[in-house]
Backbone bond lengths (Angstrom), bond angles and torsions (degrees), N, CA, C in turn:
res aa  C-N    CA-C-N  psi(-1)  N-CA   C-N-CA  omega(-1)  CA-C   N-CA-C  phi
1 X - - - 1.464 - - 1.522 109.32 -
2 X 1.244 124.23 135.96 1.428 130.41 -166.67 1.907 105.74 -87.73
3 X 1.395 100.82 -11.06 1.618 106.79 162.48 1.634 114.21 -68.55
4 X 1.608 118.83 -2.86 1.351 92.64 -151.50 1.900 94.96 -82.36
5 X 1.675 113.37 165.03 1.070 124.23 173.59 1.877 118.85 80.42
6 X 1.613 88.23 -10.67 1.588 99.33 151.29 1.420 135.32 -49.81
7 X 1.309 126.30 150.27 1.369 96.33 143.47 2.324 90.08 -153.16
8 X 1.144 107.63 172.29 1.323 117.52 -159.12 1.885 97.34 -118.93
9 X 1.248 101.84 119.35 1.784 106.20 176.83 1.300 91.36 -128.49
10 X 1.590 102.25 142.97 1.405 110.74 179.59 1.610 92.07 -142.76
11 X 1.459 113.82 123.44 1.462 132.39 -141.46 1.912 94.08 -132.09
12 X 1.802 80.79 100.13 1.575 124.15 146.61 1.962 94.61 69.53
13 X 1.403 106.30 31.65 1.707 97.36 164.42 1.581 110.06 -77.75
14 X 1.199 87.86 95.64 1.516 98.23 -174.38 1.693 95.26 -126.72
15 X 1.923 95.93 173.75 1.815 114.25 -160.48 1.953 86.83 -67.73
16 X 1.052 99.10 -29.54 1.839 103.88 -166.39 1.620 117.42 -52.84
17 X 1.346 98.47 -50.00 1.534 130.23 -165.95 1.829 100.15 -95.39
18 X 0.819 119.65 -53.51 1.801 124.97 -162.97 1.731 109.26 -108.27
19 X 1.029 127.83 -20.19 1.754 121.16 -176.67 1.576 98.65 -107.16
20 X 1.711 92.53 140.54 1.431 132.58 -178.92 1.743 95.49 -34.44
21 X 1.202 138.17 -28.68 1.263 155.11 -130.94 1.979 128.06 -145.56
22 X 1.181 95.15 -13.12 1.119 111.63 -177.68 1.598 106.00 -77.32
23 X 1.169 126.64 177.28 1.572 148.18 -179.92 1.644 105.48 -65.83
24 X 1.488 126.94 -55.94 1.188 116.08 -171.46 1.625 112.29 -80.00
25 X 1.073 131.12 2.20 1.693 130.87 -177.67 1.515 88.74 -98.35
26 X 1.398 116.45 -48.25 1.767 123.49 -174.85 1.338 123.62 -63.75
27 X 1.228 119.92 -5.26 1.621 140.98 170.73 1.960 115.98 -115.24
28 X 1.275 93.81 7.50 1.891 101.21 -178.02 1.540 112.83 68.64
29 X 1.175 120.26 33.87 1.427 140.51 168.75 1.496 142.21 -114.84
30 X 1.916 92.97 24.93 1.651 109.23 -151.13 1.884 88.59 -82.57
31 X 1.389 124.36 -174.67 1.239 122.68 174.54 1.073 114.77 -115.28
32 X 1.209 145.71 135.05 1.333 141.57 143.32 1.056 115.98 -36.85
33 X 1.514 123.78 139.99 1.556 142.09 177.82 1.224 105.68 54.87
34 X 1.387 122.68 28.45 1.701 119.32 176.85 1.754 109.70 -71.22
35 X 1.428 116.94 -28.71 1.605 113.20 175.85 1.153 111.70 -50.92
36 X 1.558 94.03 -69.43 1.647 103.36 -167.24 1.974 111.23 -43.94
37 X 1.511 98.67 -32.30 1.375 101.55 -143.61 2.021 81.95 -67.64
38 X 1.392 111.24 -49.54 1.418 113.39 -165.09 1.395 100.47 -56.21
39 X 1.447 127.28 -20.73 1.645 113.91 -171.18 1.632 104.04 -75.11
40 X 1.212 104.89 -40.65 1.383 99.56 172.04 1.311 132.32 -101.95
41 X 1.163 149.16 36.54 1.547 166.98 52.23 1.715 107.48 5.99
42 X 1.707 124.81 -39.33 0.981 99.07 148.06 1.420 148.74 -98.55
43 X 1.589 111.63 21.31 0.932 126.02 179.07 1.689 82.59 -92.05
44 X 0.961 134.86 -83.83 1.422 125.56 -146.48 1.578 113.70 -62.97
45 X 1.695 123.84 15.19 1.337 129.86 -156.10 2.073 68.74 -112.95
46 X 1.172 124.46 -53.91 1.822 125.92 -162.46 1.526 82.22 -75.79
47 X 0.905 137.40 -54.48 1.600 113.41 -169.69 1.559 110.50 -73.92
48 X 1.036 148.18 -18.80 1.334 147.32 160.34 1.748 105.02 -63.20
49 X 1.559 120.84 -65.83 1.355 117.47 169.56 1.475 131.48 -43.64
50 X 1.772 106.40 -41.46 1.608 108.90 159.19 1.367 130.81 -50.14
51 X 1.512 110.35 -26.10 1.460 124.11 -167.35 1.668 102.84 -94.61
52 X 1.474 116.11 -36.86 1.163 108.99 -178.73 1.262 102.65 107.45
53 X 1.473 120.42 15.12 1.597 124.45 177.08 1.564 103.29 -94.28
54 X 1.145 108.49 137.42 2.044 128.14 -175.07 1.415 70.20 -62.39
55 X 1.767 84.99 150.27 1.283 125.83 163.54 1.152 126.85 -124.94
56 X 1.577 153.78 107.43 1.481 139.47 -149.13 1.826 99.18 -137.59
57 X 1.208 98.46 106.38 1.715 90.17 167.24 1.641 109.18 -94.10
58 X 1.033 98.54 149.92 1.302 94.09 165.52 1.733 108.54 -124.32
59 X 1.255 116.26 160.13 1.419 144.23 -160.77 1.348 111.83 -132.59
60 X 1.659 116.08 100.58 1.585 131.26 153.90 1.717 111.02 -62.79
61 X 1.847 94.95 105.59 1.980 78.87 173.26 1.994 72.01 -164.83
62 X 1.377 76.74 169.11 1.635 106.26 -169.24 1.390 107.64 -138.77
63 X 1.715 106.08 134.99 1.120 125.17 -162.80 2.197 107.72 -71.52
64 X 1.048 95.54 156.51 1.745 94.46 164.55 1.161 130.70 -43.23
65 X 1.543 112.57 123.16 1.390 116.31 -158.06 1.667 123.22 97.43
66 X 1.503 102.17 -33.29 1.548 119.33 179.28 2.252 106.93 58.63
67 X 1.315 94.65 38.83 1.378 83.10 176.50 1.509 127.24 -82.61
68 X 1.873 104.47 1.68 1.317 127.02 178.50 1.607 102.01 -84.30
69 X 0.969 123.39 22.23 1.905 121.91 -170.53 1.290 117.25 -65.61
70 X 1.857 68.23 -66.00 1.447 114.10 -167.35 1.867 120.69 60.41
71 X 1.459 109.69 143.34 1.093 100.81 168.42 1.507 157.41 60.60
72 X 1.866 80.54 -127.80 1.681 110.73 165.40 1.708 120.05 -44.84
73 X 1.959 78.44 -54.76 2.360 79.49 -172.73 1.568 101.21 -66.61
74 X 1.110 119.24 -24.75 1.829 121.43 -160.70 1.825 97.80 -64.35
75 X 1.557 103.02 -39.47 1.121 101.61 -167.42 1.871 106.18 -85.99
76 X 1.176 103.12 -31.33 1.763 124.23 171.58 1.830 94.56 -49.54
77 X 0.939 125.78 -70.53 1.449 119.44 -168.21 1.947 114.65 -129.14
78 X 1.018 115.01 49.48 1.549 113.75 -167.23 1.435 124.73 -48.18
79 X 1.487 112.27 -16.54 1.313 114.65 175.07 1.884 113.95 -63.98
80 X 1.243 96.93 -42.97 1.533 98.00 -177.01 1.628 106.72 -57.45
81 X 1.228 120.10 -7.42 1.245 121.35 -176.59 1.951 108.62 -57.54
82 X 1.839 74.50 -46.69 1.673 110.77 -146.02 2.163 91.67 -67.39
83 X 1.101 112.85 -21.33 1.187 124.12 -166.84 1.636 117.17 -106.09
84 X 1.296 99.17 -19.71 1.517 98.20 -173.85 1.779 137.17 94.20
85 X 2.155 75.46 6.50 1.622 77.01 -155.63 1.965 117.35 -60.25
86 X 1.207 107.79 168.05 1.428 110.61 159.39 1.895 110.06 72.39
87 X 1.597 95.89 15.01 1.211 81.11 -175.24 2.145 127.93 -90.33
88 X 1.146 82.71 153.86 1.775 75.76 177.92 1.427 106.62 -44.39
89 X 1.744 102.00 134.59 1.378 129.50 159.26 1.724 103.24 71.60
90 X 1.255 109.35 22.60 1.078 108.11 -178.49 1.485 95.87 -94.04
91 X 1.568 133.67 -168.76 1.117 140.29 166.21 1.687 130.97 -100.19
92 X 2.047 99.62 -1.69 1.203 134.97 -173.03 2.206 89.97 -78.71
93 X 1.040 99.54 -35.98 0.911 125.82 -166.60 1.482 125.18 -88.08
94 X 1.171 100.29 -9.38 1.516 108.27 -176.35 1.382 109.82 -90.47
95 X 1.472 121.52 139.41 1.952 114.18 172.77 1.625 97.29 -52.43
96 X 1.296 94.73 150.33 1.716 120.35 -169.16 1.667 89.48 -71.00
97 X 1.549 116.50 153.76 1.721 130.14 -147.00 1.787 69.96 -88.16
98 X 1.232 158.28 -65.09 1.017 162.46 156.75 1.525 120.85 34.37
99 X 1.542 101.31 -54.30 1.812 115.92 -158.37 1.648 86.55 -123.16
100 X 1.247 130.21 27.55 1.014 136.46 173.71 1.602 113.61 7.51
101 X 1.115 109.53 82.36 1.380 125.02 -175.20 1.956 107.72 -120.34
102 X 1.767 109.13 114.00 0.980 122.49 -148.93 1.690 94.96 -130.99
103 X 1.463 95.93 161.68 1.448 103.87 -166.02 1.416 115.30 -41.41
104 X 1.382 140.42 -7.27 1.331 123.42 -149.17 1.718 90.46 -119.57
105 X 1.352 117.60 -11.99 1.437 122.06 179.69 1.645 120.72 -76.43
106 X 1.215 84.85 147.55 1.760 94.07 -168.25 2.110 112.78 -74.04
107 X 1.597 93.14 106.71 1.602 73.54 -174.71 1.625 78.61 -123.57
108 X 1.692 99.37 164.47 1.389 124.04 177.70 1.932 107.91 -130.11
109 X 1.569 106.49 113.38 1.210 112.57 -178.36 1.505 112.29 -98.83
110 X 1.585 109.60 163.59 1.257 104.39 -152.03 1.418 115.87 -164.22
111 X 1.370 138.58 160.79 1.306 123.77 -152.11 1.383 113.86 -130.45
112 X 1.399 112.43 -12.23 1.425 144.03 165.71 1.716 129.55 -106.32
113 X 1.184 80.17 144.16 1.767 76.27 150.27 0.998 152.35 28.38
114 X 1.973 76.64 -109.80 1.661 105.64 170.20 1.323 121.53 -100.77
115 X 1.233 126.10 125.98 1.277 126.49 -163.13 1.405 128.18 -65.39
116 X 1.491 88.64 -10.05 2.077 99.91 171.49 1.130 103.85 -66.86
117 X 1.399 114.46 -53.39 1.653 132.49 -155.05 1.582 109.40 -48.70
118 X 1.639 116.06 98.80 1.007 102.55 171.83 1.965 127.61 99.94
119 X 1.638 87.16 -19.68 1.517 103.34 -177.21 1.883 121.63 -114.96
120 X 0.812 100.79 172.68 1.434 119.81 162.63 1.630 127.38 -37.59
121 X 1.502 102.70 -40.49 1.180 109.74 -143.68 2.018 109.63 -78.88
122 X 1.296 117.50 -26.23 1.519 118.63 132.46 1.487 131.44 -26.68
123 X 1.063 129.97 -73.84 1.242 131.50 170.09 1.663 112.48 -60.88
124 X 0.760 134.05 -30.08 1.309 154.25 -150.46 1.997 93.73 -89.17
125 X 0.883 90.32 -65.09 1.958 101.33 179.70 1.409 93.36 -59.37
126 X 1.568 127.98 -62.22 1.677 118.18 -173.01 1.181 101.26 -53.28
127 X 1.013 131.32 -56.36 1.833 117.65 178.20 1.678 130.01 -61.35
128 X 0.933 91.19 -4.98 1.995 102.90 172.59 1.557 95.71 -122.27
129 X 1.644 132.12 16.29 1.424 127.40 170.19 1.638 91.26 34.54
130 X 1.161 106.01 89.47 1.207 108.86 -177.62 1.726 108.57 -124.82
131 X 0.978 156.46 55.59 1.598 137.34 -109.54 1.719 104.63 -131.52
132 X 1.543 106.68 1.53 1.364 110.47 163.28 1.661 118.43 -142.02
133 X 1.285 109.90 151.21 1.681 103.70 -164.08 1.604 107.62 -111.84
134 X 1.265 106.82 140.14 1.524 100.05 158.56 1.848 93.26 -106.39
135 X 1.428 111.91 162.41 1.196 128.72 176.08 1.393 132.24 -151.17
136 X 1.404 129.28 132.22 1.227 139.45 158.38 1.334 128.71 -150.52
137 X 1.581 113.41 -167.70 1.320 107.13 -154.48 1.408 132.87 154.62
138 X 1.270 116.54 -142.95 1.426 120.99 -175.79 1.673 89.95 -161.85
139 X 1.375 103.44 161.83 1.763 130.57 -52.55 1.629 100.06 -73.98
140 X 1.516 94.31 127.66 1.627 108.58 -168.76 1.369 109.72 -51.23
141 X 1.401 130.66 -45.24 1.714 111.51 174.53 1.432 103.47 -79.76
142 X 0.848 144.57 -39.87 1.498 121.65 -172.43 1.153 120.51 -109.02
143 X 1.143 154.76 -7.34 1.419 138.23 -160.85 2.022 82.26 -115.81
144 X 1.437 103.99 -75.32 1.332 122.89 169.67 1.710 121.68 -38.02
145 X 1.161 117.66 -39.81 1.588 113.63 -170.76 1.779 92.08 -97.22
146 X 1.168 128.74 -22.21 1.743 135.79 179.35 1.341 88.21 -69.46
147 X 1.392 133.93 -56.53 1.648 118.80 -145.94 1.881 95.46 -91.82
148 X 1.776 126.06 -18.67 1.305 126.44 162.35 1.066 106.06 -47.46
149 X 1.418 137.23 -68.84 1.727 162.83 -161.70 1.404 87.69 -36.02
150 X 1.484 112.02 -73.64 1.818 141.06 -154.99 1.725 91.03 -56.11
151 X 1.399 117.38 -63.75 1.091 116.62 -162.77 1.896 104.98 -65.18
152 X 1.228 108.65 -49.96 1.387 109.90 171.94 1.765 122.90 -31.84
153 X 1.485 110.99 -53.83 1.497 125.53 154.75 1.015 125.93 -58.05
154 X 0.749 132.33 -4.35 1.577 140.60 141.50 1.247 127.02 -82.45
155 X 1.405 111.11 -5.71 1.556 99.75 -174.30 1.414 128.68 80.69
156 X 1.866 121.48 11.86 1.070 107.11 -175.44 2.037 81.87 -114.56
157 X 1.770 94.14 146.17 1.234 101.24 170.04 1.566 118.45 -68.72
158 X 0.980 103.08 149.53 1.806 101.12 179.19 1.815 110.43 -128.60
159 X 1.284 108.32 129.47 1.553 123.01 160.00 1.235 127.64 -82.67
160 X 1.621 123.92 100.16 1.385 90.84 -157.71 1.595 90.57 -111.20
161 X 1.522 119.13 142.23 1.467 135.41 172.04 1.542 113.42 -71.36
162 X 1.084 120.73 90.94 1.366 118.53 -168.76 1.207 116.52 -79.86
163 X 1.536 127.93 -9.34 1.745 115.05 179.27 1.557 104.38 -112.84
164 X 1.700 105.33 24.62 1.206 121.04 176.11 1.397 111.67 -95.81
165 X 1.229 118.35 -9.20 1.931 139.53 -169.71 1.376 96.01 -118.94
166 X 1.830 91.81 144.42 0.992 100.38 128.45 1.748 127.26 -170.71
167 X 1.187 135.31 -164.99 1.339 117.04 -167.34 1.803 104.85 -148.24
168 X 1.256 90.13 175.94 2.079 93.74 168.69 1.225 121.16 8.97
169 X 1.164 92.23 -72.54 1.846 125.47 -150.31 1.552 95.57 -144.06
170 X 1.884 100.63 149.01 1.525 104.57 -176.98 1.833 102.89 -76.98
171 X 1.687 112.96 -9.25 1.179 119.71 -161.27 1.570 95.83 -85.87
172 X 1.482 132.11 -48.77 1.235 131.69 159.03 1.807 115.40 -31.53
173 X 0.963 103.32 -51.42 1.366 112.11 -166.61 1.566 99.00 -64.86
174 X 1.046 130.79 -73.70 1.418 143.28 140.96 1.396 107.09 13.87
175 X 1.234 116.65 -77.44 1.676 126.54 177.23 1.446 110.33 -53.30
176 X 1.194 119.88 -48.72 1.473 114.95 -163.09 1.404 98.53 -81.66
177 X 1.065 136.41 -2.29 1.829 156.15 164.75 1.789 103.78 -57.54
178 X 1.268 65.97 -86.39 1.723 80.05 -178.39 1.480 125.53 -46.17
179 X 1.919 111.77 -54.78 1.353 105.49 140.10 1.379 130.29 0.54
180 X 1.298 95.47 -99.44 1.586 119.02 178.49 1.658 117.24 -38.55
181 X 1.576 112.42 -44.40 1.299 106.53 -159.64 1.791 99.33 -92.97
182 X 1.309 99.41 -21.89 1.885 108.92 -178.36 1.810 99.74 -52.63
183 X 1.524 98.48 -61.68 1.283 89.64 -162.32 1.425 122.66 -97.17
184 X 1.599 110.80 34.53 1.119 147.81 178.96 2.475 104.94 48.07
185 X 1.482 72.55 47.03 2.058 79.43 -179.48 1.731 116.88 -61.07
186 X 1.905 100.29 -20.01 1.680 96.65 -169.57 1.508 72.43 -142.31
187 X 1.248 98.21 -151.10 1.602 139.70 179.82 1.537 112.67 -144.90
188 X 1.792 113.15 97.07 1.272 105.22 -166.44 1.610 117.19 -86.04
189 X 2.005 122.60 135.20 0.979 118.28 170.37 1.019 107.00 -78.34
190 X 1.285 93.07 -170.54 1.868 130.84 128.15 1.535 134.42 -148.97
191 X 1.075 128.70 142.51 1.310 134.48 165.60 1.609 116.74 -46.47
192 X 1.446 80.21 -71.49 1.892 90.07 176.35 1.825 115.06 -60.37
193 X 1.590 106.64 -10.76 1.883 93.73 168.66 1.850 101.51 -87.79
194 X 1.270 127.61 -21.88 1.354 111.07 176.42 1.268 99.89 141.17
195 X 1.659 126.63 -4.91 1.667 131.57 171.02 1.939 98.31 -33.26
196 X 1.326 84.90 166.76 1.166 105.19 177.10 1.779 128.08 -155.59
197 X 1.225 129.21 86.65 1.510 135.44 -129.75 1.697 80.77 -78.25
198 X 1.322 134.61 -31.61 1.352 114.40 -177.45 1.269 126.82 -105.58
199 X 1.824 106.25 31.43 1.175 122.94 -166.49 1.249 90.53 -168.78
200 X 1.525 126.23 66.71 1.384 114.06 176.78 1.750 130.80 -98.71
201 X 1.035 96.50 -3.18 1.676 122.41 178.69 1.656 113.53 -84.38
202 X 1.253 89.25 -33.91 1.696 99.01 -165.48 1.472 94.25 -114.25
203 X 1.141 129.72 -18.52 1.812 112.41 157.61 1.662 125.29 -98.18
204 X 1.374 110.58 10.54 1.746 134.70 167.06 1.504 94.39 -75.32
205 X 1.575 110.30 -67.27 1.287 107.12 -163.41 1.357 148.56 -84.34
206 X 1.895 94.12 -8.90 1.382 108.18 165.51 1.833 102.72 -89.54
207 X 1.045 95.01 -61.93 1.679 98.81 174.42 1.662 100.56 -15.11
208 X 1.309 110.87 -79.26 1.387 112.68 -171.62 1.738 127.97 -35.26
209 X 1.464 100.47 -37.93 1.576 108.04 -179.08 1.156 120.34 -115.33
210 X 1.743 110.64 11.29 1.432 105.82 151.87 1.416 118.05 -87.66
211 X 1.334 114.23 -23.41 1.602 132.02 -170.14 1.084 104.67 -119.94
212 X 2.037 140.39 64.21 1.329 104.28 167.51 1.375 131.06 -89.15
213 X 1.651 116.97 -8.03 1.117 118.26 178.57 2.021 99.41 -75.18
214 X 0.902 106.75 -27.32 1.955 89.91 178.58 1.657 118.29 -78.71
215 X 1.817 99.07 -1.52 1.635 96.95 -161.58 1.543 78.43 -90.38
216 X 1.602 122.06 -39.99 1.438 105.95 -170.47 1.278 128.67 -90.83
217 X 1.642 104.68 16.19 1.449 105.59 170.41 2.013 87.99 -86.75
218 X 1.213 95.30 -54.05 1.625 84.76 -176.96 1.368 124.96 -36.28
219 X 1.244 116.56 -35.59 1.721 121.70 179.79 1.692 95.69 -74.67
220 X 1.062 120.09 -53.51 1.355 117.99 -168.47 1.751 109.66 -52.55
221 X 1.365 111.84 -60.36 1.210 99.94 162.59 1.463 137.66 -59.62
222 X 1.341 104.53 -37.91 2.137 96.80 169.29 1.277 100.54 -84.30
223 X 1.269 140.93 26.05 1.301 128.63 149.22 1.490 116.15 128.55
């Protein structure tokens, strides 16, 4: 199987960040294209599970009291303070009912960023020989393009699903694209071009040479 040595992280689609209802829409911090983005994040979460490719969400939330914040984010978004958002065991906090992610699934929580920083999710890939990433998520420049960076320094290649993100503004999202694809940090999909999260080797490479004039309008436009 051309999945093998994969593994699939889908970073912090949670009720906080992505539902009509959550903490970050309720403080004027909701995302643009966050629906669409979760419908297809869960398409590529069932085609990774069909295949038998790990699945790892990880979850931004902070313990009682929030003395894990720290700082920087307090000052980065202080309202969520004021609300409670993102906190452990809350439901702000829970992966969105969407990507149907249930007690027995592998999630890695986290206090930063970057999803290495501090977590599991290192050790966690060496033990599922996991040695290349596909990725998506929320919020594509920062939470999502920080934990690409991390993984990049390390040496693990990264796939990143781009209509699987999204952030602020479609123009943010945009940037952290181009970013990424300029200085070649991932390998950008898509769902909607014909990717395939449980077949990602073998729908990169036909995709590519059945379509190269659409793969290089795609590069041309993310950058």
């Amino acid at each position: 199987m051309s999945a093998q040595g994969y593994a699939l992280v889908v970073v912090d689609m949670q009720n906080g960040f992505c539902h009509p209802e959550g903490s970050f829409p309720g403080v004027g911090l909701g995302l643009e294209g966050v629906d669409a983005a979760v419908r297809t994040a869960a398409i590529a979460v069932k085609q990774a599970r069909a295949a038998e490719v790990p699945v790892i969400f990880t979850r931004h939330l902070y313990r009682l009291g929030r003395a894990d914040e720290g700082p920087a984010l307090i000052r980065d978004s202080p309202a969520l303070a004021l609300v409670n958002g993102l906190a452990a065991g809350s439901w702000d906090a829970d992966v969105i009912d969407e990507l149907e992610c249930g007690p027995d699934d592998m999630k890695v929580d986290k206090v930063r960023f970057d999803a290495f920083q501090w977590t599991s999710l290192e050790p966690l890939l060496r033990g599922l020989a996991a040695s290349r990433l596909m990725i998506c998520g929320v919020v594509t420049n920062l939470c999502v393009e920080t934990t690409v960076r991390s993984a990049f320094m390390r040496d693990i290649p990264v796939t990143l699903i781009e209509d699987a993100c999204a952030a602020k503004t479609r123009r943010l999202h945009e940037l952290s694209i181009e970013v990424l694809s300029s200085y070649e940090l991932a390998e950008i999909v898509r769902v909607g071009d014909g990717f395939d999260a449980g077949d990602p080797q073998r729908s990169n490479y036909f995709g590519h040479w059945q379509n190269p004039e659409k793969l290089a309008s795609n590069y041309i436009t993310s950058g």
